[in-house]
Biopython code that builds the backbone (N, CA, C, O; Angstrom):
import numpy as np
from Bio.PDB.StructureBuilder import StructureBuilder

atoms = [
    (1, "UNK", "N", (35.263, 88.437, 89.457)),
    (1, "UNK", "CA", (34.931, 89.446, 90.439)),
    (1, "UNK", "C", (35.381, 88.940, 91.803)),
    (1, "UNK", "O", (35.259, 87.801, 92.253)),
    (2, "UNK", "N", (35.828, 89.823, 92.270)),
    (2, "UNK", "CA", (36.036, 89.326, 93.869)),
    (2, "UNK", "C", (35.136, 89.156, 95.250)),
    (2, "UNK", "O", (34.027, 89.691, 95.257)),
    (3, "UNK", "N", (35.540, 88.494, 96.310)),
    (3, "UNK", "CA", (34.354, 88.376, 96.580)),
    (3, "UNK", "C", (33.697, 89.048, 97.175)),
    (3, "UNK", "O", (32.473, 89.044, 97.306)),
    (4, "UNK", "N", (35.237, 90.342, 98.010)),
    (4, "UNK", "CA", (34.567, 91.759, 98.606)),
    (4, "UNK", "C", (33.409, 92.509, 97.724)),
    (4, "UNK", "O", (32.265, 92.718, 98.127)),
    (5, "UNK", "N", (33.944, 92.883, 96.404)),
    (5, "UNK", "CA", (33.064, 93.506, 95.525)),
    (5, "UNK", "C", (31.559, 92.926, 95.383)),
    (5, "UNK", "O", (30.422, 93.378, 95.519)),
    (6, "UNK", "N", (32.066, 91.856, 95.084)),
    (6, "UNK", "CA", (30.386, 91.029, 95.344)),
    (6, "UNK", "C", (29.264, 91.149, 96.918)),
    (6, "UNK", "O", (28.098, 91.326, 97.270)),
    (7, "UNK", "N", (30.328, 90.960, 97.310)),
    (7, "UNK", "CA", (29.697, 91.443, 98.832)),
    (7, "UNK", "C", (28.670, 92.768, 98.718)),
    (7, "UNK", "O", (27.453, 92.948, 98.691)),
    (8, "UNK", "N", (29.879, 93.581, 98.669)),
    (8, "UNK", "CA", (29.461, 95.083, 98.322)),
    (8, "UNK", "C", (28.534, 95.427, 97.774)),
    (8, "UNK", "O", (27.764, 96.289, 98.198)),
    (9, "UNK", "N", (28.363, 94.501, 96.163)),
    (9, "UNK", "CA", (27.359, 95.168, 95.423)),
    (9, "UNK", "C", (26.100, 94.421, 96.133)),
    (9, "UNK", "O", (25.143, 95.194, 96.092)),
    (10, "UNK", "N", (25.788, 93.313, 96.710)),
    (10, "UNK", "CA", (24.972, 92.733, 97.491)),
    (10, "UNK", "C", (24.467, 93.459, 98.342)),
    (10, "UNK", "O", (23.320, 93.900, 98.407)),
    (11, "UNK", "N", (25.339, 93.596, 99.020)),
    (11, "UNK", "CA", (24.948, 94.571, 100.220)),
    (11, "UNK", "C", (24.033, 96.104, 100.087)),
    (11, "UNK", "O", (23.030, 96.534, 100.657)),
    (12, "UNK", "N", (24.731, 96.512, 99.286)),
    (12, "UNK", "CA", (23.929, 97.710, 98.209)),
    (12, "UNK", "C", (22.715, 97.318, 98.063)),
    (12, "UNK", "O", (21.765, 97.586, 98.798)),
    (13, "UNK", "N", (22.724, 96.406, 96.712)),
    (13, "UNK", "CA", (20.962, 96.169, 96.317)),
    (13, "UNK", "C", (20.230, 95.682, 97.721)),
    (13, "UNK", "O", (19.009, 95.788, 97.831)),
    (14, "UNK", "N", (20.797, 95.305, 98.462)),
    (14, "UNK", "CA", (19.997, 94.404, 99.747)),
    (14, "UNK", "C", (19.565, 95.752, 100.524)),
    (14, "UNK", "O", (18.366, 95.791, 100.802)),
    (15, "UNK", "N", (20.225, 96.703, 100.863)),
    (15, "UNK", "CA", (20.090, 98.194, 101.581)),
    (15, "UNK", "C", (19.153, 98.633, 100.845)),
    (15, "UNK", "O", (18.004, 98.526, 101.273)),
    (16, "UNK", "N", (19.388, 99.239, 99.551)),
    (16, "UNK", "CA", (18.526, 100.003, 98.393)),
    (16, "UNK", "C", (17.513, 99.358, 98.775)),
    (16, "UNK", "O", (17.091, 99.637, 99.897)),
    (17, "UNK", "N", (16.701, 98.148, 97.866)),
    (17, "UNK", "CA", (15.200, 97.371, 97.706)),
    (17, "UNK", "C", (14.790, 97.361, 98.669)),
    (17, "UNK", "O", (13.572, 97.188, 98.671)),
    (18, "UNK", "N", (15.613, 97.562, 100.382)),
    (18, "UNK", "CA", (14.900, 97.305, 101.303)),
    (18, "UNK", "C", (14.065, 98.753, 102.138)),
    (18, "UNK", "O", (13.479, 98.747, 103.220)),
    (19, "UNK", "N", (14.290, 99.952, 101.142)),
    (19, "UNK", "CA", (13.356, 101.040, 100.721)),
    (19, "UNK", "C", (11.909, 100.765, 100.721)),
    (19, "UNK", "O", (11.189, 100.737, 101.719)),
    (20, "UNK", "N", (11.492, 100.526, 99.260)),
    (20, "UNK", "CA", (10.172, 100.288, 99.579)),
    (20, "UNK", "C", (9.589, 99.435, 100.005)),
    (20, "UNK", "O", (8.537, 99.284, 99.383)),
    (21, "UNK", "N", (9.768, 98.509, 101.064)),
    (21, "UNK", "CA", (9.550, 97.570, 101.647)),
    (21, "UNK", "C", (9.225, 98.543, 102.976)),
    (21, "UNK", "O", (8.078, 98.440, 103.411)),
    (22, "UNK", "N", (10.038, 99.387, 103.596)),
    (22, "UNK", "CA", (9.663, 100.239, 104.316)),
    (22, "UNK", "C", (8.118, 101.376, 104.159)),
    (22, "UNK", "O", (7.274, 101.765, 104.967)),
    (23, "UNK", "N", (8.345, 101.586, 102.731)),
    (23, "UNK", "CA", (7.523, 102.615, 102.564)),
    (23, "UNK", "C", (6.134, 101.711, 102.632)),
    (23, "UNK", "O", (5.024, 102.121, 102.971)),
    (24, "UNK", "N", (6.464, 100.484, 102.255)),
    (24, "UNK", "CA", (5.222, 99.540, 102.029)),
    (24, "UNK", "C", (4.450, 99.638, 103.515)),
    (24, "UNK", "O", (3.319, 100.094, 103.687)),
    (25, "UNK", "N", (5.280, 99.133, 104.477)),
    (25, "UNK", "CA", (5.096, 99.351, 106.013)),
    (25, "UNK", "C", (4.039, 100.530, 106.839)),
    (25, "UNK", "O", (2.963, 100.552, 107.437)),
    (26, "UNK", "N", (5.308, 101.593, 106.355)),
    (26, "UNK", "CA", (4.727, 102.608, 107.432)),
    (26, "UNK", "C", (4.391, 103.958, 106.504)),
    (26, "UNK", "O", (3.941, 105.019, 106.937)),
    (27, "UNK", "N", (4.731, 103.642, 105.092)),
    (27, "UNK", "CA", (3.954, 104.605, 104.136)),
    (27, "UNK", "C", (2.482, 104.366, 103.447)),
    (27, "UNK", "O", (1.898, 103.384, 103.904)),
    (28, "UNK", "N", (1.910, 104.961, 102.614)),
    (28, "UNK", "CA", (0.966, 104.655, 101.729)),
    (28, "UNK", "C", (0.381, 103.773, 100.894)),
    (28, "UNK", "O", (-0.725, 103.565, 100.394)),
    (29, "UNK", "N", (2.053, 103.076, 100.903)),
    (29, "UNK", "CA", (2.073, 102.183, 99.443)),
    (29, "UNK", "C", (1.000, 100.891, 99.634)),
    (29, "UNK", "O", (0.416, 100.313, 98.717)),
    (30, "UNK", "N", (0.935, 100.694, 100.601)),
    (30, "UNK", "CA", (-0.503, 99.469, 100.925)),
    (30, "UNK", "C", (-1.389, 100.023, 100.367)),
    (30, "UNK", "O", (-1.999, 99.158, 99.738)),
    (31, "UNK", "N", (-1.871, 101.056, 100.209)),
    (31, "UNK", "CA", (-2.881, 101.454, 99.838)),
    (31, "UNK", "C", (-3.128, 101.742, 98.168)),
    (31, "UNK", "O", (-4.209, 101.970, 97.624)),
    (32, "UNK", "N", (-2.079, 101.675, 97.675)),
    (32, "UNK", "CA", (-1.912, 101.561, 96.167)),
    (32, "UNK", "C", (-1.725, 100.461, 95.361)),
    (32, "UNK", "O", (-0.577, 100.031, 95.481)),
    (33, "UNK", "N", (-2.607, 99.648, 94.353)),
    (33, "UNK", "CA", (-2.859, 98.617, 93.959)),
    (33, "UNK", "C", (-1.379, 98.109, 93.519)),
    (33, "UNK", "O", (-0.828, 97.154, 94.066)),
    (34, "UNK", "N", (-0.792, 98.885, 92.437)),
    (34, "UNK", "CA", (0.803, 98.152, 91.512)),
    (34, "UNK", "C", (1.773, 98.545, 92.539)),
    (34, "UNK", "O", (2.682, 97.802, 92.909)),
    (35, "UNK", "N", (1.633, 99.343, 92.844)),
    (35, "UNK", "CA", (3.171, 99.647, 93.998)),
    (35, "UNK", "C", (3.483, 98.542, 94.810)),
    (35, "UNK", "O", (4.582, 98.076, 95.114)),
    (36, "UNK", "N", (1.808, 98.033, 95.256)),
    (36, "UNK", "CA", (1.956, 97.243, 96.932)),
    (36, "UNK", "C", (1.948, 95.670, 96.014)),
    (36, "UNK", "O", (2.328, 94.632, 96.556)),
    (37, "UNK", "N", (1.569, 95.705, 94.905)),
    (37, "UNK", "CA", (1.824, 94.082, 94.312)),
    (37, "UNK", "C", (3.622, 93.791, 93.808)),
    (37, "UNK", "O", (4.345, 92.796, 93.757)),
    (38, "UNK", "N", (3.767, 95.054, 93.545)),
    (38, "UNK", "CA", (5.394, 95.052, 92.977)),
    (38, "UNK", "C", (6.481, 94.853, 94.579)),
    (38, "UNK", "O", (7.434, 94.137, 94.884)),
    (39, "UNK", "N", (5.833, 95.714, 95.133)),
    (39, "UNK", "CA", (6.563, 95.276, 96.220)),
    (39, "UNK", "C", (6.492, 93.508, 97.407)),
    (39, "UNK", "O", (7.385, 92.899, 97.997)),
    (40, "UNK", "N", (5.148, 93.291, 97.292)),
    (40, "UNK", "CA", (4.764, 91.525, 98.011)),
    (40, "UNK", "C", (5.333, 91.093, 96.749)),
    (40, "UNK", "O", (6.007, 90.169, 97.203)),
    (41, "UNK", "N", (5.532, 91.076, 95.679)),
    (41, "UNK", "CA", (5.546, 89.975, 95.129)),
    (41, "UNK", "C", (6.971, 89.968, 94.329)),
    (41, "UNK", "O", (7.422, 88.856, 94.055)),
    (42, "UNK", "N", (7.730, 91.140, 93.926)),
    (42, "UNK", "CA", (9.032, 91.169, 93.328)),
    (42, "UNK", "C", (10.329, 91.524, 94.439)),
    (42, "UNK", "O", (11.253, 90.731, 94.619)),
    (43, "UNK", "N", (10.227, 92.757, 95.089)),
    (43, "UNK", "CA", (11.126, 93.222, 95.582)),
    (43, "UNK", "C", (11.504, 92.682, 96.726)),
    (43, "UNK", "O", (12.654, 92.569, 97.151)),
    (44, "UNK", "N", (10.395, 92.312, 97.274)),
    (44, "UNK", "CA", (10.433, 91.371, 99.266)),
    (44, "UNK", "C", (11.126, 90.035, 98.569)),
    (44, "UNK", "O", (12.179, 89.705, 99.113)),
    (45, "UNK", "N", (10.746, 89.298, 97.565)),
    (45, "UNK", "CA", (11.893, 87.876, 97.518)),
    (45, "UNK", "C", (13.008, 88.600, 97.172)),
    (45, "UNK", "O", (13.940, 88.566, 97.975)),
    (46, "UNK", "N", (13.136, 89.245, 96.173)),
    (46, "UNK", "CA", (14.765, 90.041, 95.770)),
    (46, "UNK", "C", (15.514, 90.439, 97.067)),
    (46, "UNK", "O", (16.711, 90.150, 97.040)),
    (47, "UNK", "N", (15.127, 90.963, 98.052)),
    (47, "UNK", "CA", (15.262, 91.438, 99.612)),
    (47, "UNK", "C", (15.927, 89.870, 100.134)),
    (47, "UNK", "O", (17.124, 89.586, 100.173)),
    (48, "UNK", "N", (14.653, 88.894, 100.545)),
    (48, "UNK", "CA", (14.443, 87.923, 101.279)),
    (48, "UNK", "C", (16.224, 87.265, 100.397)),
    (48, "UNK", "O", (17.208, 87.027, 101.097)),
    (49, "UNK", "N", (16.238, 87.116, 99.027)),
    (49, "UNK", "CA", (16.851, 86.262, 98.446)),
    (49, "UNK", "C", (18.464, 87.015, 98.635)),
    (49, "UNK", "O", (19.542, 86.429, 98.735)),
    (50, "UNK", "N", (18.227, 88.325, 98.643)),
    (50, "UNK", "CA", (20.020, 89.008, 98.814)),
    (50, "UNK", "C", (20.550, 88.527, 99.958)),
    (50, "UNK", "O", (21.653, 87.981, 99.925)),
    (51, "UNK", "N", (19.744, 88.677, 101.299)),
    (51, "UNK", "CA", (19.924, 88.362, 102.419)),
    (51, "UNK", "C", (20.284, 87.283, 102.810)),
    (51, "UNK", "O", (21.224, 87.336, 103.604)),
    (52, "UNK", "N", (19.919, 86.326, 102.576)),
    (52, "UNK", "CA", (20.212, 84.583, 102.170)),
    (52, "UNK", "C", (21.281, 84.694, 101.807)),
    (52, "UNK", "O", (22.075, 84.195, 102.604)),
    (53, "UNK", "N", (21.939, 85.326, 100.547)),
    (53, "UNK", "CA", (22.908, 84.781, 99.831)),
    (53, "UNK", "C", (23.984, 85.738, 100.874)),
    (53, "UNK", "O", (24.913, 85.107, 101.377)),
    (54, "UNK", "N", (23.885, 87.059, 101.162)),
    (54, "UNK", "CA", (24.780, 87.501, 101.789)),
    (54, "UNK", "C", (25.436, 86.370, 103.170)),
    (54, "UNK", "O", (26.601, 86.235, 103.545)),
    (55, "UNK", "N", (23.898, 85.546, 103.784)),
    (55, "UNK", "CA", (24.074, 85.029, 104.947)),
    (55, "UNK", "C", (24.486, 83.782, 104.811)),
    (55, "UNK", "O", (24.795, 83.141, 105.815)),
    (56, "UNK", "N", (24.552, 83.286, 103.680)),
    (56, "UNK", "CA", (25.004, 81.423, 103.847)),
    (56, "UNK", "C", (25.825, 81.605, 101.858)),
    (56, "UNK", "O", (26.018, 80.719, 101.026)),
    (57, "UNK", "N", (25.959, 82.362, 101.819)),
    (57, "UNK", "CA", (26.937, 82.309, 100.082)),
    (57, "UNK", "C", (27.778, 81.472, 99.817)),
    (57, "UNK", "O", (27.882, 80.654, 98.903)),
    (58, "UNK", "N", (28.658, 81.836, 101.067)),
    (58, "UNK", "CA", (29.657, 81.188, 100.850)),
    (58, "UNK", "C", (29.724, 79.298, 101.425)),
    (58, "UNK", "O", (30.563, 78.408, 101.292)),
    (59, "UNK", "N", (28.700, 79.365, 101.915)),
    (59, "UNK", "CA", (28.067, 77.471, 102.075)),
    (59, "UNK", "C", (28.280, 77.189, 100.840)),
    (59, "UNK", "O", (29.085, 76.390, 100.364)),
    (60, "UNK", "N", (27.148, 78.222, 100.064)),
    (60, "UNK", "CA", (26.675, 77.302, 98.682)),
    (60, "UNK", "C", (28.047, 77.211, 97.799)),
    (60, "UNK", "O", (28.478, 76.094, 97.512)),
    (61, "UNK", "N", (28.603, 78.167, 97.449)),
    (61, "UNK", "CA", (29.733, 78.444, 97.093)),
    (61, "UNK", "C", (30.969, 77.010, 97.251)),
    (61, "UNK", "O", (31.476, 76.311, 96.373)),
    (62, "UNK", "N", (31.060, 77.003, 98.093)),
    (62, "UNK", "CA", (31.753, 75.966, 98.952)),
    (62, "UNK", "C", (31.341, 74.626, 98.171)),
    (62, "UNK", "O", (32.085, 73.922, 97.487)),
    (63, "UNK", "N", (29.919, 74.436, 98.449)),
    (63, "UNK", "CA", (29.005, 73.034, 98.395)),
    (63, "UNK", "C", (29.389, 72.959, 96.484)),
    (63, "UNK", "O", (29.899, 72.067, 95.805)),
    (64, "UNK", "N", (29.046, 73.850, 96.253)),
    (64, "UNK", "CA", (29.046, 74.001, 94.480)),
    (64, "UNK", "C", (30.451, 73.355, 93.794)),
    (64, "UNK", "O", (30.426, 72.604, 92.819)),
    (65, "UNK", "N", (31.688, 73.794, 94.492)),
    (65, "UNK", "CA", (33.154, 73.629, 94.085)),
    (65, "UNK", "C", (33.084, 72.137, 94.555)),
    (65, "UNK", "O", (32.940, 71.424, 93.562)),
    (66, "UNK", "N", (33.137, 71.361, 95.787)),
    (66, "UNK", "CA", (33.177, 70.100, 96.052)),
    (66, "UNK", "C", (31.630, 69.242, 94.974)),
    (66, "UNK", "O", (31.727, 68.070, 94.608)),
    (67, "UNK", "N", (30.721, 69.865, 94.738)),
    (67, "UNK", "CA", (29.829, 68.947, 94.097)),
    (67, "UNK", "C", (30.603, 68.763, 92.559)),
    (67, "UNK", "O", (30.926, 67.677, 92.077)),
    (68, "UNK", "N", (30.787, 69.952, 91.998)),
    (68, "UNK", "CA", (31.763, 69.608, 90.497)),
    (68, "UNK", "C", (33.081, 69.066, 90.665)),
    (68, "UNK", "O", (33.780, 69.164, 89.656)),
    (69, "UNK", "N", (33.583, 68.550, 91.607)),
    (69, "UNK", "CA", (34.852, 67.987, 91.919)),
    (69, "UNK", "C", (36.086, 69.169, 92.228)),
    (69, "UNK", "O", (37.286, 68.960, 92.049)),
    (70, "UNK", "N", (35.656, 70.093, 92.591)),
    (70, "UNK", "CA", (36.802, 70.955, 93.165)),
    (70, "UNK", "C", (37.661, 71.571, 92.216)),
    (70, "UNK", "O", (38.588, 72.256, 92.648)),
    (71, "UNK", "N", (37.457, 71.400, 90.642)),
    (71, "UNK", "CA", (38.796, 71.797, 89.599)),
    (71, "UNK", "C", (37.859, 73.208, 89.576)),
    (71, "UNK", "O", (36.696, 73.321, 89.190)),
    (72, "UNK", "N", (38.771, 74.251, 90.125)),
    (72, "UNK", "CA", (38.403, 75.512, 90.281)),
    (72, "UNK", "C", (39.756, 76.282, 88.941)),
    (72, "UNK", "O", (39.623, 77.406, 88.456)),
    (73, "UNK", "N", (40.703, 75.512, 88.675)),
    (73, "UNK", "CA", (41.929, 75.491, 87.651)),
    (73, "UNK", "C", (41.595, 75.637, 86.128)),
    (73, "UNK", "O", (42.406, 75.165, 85.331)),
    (74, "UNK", "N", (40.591, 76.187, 85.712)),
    (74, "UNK", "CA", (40.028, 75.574, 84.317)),
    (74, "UNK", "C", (40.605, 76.637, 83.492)),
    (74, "UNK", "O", (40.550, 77.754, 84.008)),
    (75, "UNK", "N", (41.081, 76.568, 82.471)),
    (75, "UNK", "CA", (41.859, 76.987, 81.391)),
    (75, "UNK", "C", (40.868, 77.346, 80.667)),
    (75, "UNK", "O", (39.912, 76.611, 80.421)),
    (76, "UNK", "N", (41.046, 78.912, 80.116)),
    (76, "UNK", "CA", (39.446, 79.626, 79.353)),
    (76, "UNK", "C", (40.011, 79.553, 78.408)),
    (76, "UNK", "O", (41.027, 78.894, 78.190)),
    (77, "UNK", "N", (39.157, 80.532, 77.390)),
    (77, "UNK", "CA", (39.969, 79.991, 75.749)),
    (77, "UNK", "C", (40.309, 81.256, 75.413)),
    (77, "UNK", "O", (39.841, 81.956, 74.515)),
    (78, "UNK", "N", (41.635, 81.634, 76.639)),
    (78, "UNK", "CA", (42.478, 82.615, 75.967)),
    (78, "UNK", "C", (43.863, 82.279, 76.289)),
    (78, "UNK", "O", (44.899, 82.726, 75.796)),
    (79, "UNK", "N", (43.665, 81.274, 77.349)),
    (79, "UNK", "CA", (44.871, 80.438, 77.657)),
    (79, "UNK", "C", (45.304, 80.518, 79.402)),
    (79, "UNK", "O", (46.209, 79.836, 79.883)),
    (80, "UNK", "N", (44.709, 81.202, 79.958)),
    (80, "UNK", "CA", (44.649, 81.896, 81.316)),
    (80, "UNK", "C", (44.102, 81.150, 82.308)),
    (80, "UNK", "O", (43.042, 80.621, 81.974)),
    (81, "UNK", "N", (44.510, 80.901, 83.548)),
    (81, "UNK", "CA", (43.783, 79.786, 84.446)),
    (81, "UNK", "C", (42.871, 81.497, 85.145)),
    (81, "UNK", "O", (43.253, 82.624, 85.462)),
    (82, "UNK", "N", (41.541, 80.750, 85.091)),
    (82, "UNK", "CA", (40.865, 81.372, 86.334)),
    (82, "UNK", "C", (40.572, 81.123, 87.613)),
    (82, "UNK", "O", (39.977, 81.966, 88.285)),
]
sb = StructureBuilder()
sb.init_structure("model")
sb.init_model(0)
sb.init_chain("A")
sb.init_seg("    ")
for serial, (resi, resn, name, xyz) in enumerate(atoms, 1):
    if name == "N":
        sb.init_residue(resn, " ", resi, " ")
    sb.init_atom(name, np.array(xyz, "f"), 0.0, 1.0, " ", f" {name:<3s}", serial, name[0])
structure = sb.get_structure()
């Protein structure tokens, strides 16, 4: 995948989830027992965690290729460098 696309679809789920996080706010949803636990406790790290990766990805990315020694060249088993 490339890394625009990845971006993209990031960016998406990071926009989308950050819905009821709003509604959590300045809607009702505090006031509803599973909505307001699904939202503190699943969707706000999914949020917190897109955002991160959108904002430092390509650190880790980076850090990841130099920690395995940089052979980004690896031959799959169809014969094709990726």
């Amino acid at each position: 995948m490339k890394a625009a696309t990845e971006r993209k679809i990031i960016r998406w789920f990071h926009i989308l989830a950050s819905i009821p996080v709003l509604g959590y706010i300045y809607g009702p949803v505090a006031s509803l027992p599973e909505p307001a636990f699904a939202v503190k406790f699943v969707i706000l790290p999914a949020v917190v965690l897109s955002g991160v990766w959108l904002w430092l990805g390509h650190h880790v990315r980076k850090w990841w290729r130099t920690r395995n020694g940089g052979n980004t060249n690896v031959r799959t088993a169809q014969g094709r460098t990726r």
